[in-house]
Every structure is written in structure tokens, then in C-alpha cells.
The first five atom37 places (N, CA, C, CB, O) and aatype in JSON, in Angstrom:
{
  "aatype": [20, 20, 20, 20, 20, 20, 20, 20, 20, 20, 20, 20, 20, 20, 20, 20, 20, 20, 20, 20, 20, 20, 20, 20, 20, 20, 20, 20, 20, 20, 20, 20, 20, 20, 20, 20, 20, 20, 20, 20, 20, 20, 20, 20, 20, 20, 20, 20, 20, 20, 20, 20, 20, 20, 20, 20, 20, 20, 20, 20, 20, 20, 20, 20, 20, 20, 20, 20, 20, 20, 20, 20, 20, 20, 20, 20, 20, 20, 20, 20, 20, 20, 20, 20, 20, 20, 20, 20, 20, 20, 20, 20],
  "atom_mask": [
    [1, 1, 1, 1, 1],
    [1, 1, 1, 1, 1],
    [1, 1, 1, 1, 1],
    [1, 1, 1, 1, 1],
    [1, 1, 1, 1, 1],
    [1, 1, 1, 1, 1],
    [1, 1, 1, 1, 1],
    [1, 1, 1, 1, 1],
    [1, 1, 1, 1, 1],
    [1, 1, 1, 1, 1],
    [1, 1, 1, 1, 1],
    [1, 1, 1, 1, 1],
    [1, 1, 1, 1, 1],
    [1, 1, 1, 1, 1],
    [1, 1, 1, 1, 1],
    [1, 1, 1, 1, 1],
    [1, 1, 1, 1, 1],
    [1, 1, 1, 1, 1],
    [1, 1, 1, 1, 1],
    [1, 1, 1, 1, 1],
    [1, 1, 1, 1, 1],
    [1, 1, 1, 1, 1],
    [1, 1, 1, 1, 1],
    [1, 1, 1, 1, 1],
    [1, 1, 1, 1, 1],
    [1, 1, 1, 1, 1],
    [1, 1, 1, 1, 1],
    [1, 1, 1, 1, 1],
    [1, 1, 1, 1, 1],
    [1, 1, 1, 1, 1],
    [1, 1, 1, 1, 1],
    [1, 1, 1, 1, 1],
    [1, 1, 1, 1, 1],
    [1, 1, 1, 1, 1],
    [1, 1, 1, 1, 1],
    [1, 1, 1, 1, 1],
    [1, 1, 1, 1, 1],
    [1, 1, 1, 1, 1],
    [1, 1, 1, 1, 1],
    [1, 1, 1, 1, 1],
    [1, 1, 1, 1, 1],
    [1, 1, 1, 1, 1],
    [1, 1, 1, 1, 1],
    [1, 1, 1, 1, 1],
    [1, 1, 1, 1, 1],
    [1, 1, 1, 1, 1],
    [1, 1, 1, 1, 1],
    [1, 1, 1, 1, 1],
    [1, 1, 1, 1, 1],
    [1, 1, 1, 1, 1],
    [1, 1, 1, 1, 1],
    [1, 1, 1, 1, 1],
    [1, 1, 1, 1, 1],
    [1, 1, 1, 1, 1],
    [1, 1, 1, 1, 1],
    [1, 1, 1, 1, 1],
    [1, 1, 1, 1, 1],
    [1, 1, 1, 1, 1],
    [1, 1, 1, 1, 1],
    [1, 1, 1, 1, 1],
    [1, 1, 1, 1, 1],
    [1, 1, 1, 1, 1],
    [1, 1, 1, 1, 1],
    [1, 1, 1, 1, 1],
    [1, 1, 1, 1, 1],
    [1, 1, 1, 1, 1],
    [1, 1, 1, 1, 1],
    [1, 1, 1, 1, 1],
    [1, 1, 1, 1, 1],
    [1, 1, 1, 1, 1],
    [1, 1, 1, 1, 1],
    [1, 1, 1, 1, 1],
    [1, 1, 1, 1, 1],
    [1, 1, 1, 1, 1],
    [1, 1, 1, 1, 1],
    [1, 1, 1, 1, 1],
    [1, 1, 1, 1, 1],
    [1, 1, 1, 1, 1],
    [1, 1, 1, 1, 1],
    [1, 1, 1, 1, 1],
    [1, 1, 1, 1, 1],
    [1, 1, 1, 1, 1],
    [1, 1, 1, 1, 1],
    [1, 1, 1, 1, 1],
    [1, 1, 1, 1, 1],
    [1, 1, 1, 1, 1],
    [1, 1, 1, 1, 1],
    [1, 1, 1, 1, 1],
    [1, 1, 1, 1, 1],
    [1, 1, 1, 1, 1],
    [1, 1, 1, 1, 1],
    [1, 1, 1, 1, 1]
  ],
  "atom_positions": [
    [[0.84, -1.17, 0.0], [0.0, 0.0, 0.0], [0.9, 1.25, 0.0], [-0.96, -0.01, 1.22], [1.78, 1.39, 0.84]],
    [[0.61, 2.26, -1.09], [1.41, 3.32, -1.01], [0.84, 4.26, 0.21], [1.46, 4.01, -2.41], [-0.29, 4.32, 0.69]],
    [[2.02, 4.96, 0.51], [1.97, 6.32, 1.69], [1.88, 7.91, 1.4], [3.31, 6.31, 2.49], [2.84, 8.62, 1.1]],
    [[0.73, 8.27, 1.53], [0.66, 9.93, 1.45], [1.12, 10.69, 2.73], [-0.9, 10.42, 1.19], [1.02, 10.39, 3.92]],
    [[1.65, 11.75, 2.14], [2.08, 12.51, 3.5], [1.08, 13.98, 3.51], [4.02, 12.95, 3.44], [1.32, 14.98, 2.85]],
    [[-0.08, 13.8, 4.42], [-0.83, 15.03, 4.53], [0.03, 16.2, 5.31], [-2.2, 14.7, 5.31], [0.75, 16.12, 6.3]],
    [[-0.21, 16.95, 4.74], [0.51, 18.32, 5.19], [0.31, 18.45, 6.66], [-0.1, 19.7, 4.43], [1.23, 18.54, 7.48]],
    [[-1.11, 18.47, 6.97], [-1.23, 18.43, 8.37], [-1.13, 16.94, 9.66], [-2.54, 19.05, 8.37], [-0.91, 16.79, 10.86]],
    [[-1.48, 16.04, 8.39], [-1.32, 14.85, 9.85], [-0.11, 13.52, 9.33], [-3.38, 13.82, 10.24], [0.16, 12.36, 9.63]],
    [[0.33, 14.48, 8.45], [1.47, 13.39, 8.14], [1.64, 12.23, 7.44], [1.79, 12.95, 9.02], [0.89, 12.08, 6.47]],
    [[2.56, 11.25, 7.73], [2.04, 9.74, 6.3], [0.92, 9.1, 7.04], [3.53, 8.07, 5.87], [0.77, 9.1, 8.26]],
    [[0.43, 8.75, 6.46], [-0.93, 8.16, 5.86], [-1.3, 6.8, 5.31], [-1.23, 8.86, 4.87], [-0.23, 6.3, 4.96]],
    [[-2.11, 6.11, 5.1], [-2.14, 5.42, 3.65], [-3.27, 6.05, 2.65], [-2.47, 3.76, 3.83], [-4.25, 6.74, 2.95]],
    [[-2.92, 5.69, 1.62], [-3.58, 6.04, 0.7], [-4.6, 5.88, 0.61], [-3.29, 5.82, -0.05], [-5.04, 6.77, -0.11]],
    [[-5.4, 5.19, 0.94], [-6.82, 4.97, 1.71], [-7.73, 5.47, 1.63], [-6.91, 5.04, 2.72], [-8.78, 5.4, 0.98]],
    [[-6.89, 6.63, 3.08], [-7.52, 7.5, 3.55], [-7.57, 8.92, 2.82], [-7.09, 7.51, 4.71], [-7.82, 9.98, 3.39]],
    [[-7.3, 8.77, 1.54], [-7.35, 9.78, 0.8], [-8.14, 10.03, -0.74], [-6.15, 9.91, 0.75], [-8.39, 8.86, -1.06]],
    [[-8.54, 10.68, -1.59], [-9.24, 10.66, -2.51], [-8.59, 12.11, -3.38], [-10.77, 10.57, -1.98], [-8.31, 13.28, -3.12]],
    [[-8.57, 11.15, -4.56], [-7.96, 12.3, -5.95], [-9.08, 12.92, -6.04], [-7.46, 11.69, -7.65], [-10.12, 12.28, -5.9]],
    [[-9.08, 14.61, -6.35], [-9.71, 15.34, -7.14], [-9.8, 15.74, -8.42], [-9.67, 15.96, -6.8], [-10.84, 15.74, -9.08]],
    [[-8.64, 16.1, -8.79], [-8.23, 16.33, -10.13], [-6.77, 16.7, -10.14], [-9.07, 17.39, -10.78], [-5.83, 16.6, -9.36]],
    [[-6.99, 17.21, -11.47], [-5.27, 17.58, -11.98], [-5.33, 19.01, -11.69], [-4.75, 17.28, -13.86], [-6.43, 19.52, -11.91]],
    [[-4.42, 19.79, -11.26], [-4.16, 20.85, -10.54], [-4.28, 21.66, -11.74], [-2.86, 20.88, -9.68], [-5.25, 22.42, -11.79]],
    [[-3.61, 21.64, -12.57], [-3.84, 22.8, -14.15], [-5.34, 23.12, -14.03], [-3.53, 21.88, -16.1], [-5.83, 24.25, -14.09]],
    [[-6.0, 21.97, -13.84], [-7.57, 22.18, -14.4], [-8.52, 23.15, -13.96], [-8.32, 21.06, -14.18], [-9.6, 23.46, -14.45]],
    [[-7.69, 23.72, -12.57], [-8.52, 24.69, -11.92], [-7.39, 25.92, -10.99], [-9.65, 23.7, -10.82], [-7.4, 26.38, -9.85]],
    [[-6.51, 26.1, -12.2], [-5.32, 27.08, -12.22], [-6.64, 28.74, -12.09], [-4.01, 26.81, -14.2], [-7.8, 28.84, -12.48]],
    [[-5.98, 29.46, -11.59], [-6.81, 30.97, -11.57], [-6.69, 31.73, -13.38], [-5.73, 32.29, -10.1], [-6.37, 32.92, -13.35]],
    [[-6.83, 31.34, -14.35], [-6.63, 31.77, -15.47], [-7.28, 31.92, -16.32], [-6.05, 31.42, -15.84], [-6.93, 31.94, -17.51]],
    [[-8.8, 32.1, -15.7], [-10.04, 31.83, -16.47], [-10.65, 33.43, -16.88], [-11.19, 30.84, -15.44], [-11.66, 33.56, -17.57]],
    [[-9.84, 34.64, -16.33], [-9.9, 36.1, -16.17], [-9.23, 36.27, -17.81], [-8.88, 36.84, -14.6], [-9.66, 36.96, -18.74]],
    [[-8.1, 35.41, -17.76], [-7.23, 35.82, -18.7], [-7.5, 35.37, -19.95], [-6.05, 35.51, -18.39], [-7.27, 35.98, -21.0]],
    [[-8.02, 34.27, -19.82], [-7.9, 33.18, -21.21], [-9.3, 33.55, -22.31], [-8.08, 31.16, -20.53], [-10.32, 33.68, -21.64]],
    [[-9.47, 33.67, -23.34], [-10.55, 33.34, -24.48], [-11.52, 31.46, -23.53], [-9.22, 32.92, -26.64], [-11.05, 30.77, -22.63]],
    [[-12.49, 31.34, -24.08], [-13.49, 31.05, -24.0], [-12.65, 29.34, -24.27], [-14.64, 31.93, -24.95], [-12.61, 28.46, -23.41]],
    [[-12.27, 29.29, -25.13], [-11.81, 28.47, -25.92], [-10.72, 27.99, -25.68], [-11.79, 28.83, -26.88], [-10.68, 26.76, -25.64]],
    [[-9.57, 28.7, -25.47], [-8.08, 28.06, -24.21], [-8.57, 28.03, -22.62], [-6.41, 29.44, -24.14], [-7.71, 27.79, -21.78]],
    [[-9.47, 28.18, -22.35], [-9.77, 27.82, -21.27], [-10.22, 25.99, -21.29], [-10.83, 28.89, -20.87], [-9.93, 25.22, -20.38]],
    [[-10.97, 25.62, -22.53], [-11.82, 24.49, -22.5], [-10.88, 23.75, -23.14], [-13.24, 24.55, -23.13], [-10.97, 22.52, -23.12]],
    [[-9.76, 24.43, -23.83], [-8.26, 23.11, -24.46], [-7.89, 22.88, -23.06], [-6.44, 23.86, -25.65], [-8.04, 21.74, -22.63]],
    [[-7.29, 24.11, -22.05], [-6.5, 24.14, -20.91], [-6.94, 22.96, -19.93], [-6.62, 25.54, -20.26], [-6.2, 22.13, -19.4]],
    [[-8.55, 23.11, -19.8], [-9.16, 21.66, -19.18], [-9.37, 20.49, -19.64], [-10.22, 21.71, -18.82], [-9.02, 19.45, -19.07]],
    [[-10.13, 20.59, -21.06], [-10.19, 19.14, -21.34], [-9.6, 18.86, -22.44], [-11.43, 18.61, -21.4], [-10.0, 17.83, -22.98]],
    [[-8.73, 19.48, -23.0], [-8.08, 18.7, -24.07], [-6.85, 18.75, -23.75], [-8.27, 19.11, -25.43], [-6.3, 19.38, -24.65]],
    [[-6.03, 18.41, -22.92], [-4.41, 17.98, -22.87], [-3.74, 16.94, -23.06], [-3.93, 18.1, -21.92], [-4.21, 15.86, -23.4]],
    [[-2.18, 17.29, -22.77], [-1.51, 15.98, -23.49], [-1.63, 15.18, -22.65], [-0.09, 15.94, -23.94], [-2.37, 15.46, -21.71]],
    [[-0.97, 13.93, -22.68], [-1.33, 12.91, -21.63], [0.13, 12.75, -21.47], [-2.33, 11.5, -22.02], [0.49, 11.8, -22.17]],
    [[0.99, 13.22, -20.92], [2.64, 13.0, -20.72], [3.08, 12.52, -19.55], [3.44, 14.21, -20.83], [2.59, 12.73, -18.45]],
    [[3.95, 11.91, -19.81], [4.67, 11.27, -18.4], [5.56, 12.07, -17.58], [5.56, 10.07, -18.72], [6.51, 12.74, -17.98]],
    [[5.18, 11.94, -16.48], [6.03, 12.48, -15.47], [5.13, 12.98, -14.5], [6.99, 13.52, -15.95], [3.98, 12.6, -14.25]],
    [[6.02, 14.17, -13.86], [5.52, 14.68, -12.35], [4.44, 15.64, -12.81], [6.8, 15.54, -11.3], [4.61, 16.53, -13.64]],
    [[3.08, 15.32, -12.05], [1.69, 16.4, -12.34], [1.63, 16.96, -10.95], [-0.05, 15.57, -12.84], [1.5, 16.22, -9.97]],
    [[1.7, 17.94, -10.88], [0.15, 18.59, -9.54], [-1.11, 17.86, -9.4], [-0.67, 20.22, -10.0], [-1.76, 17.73, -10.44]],
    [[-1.55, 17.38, -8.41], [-2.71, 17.03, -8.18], [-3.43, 17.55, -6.93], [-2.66, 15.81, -8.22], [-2.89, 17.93, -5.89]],
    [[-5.05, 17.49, -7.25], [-4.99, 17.92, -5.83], [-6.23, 17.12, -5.25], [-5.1, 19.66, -5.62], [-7.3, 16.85, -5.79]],
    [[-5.8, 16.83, -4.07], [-6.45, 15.98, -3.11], [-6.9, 16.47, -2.09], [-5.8, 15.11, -2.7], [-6.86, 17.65, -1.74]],
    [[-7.57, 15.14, -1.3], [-8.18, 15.46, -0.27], [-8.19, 14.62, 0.87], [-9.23, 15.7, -0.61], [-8.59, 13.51, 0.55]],
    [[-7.83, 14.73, 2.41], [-7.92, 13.98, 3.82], [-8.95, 13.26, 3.98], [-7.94, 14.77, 4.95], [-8.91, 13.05, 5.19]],
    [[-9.94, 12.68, 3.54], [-11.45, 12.15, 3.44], [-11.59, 11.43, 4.8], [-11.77, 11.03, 2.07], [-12.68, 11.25, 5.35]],
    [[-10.35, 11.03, 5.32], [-11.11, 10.01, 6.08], [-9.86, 10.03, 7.67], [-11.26, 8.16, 4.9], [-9.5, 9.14, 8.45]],
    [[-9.41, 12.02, 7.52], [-8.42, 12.07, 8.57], [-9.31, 13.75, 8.67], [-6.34, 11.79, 8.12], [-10.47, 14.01, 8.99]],
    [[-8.07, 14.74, 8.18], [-8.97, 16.35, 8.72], [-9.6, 16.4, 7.69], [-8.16, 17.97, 9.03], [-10.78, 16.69, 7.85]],
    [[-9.22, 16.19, 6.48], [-10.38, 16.7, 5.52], [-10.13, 17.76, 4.61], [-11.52, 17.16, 6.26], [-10.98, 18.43, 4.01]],
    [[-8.46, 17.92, 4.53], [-8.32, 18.82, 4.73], [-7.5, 18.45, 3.07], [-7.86, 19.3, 6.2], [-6.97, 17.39, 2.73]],
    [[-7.68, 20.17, 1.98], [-7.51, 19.71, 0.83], [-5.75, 20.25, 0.63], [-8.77, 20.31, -0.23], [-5.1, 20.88, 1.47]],
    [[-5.35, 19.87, -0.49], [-3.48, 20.01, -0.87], [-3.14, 19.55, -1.92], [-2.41, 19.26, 0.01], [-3.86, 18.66, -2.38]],
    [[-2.2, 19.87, -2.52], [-1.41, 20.0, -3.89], [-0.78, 18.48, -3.26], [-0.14, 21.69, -4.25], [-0.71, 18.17, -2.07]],
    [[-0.31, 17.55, -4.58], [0.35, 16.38, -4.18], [1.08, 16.52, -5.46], [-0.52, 14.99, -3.83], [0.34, 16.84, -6.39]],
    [[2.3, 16.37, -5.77], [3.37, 16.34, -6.65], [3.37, 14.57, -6.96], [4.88, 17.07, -5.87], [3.92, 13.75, -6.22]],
    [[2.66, 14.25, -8.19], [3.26, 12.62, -8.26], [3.54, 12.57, -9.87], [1.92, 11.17, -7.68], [3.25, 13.28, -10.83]],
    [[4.4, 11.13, -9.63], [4.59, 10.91, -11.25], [3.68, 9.79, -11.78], [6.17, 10.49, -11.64], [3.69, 8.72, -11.18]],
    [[2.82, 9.97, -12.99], [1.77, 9.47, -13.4], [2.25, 8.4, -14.01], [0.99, 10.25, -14.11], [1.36, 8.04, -14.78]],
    [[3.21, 7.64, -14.11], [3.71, 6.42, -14.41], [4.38, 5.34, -12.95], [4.86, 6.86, -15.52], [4.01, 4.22, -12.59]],
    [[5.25, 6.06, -12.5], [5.91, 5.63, -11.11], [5.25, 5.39, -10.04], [6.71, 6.46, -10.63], [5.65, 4.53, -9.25]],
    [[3.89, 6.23, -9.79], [3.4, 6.95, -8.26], [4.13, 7.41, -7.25], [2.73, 6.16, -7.49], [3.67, 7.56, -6.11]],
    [[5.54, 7.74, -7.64], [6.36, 8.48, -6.97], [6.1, 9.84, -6.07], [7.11, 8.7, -7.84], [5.81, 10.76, -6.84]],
    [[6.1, 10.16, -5.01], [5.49, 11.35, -5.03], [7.11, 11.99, -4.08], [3.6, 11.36, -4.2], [7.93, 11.56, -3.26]],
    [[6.78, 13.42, -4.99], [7.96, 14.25, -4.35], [7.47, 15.22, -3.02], [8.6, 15.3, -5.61], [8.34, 15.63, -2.26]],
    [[6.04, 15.55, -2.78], [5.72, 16.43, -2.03], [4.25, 17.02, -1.68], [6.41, 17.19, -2.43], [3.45, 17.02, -2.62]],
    [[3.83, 17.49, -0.52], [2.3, 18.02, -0.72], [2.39, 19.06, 0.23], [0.96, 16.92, -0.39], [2.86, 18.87, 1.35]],
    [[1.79, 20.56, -0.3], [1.45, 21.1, 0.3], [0.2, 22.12, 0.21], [2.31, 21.31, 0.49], [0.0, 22.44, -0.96]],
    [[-0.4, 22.53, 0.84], [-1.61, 22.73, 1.57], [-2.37, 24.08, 0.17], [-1.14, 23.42, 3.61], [-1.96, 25.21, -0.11]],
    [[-3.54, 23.28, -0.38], [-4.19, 24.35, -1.45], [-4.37, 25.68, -0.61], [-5.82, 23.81, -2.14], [-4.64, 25.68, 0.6]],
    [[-4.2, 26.81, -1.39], [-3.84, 28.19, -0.7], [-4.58, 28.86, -1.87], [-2.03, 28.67, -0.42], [-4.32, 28.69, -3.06]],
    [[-5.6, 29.7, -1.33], [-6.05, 31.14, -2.18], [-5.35, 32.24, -2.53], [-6.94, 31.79, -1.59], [-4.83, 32.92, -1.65]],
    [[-5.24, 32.59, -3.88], [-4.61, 33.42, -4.36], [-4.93, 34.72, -3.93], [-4.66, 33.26, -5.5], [-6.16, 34.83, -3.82]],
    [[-4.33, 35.77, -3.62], [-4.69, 37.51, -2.99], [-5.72, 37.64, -3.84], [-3.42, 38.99, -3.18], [-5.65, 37.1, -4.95]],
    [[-6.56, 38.19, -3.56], [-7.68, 38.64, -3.58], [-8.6, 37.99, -3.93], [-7.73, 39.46, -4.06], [-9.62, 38.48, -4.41]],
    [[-8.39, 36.81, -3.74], [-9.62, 35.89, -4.59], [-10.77, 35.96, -2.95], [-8.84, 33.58, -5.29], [-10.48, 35.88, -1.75]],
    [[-11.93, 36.12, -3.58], [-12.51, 35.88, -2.54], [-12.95, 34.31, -1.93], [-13.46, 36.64, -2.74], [-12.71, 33.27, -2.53]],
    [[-13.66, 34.4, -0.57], [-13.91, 33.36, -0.11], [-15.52, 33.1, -0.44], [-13.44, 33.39, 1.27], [-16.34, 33.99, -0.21]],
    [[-15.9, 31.84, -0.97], [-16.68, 31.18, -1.4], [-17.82, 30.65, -0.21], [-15.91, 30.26, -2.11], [-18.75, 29.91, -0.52]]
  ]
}
């Protein structure tokens, strides 16, 4: 069983955790972009190997959501730390 390391409660198993998506997919760039690189930017990308952003979630510890650095061939993971709002974005 592979090991996640939650930012706040540390390694883990994988378990206790659940993928959301790919971190690009919900980058702050939707101000900037045409209508149309926004909808390549989400759903039409390459499918390449190596290290992605992902971002997850504690489901079944705090709950608590974070960036996870893995490689989509290996499941290697280099790192996770804690999803953060950009200045001025408001709160939802």
C-alpha cells in the first residue's frame, strides 16, 4: 500500500485519501484566457509522463484539501502542500 504525506497529519495510507483532479484544471486563469483556451486548458491535454500537480483530499483524517506532486507512471510522489487562495480571490 502506497503512503501519502498530509501536510497536516502526516504519512498516511492512501486509503484515507481521494484524488480530485489535476491541478492545471482549476489554475486561476479563467480572467485571462478566451473562452476556448480555457476548454483546451481543461479538457483537451496531453497525456505526458512524469511529475503532475494534483490535488487531493484527507477524506477520512482532517479533511483537509493540498497540492500532491506525483509521477503518473511511477506513483512516486515528491511532495504536498496545503491548497492556498490566491490575494484577492474571494472566499466562497
Amino acid at each position: 500500500m502506497q503512503s501519502i504525506t498530509c501536510p497536516w497529519c502526516g504519512p498516511r495510507a492512501q486509503t484515507e485519501f481521494e484524488y480530485h483532479c489535476d491541478a492545471s484544471a482549476v489554475e486561476s486563469r479563467f480572467l485571462e484566457e478566451s473562452v476556448s483556451e480555457a476548454l483546451e486548458r481543461v479538457f483537451i491535454r496531453d497525456d505526458t509522463i512524469g511529475f503532475h500537480q494534483e490535488i487531493w483530499q484527507h477524506v477520512l483524517g482532517c479533511r483537509g484539501w493540498f497540492r500532491l506532486e506525483r509521477h503518473n507512471r511511477t506513483h512516486e510522489i515528491r511532495g504536498a502542500a496545503p491548497c492556498r487562495r490566491e490575494r484577492g480571490d474571494s472566499a466562497s
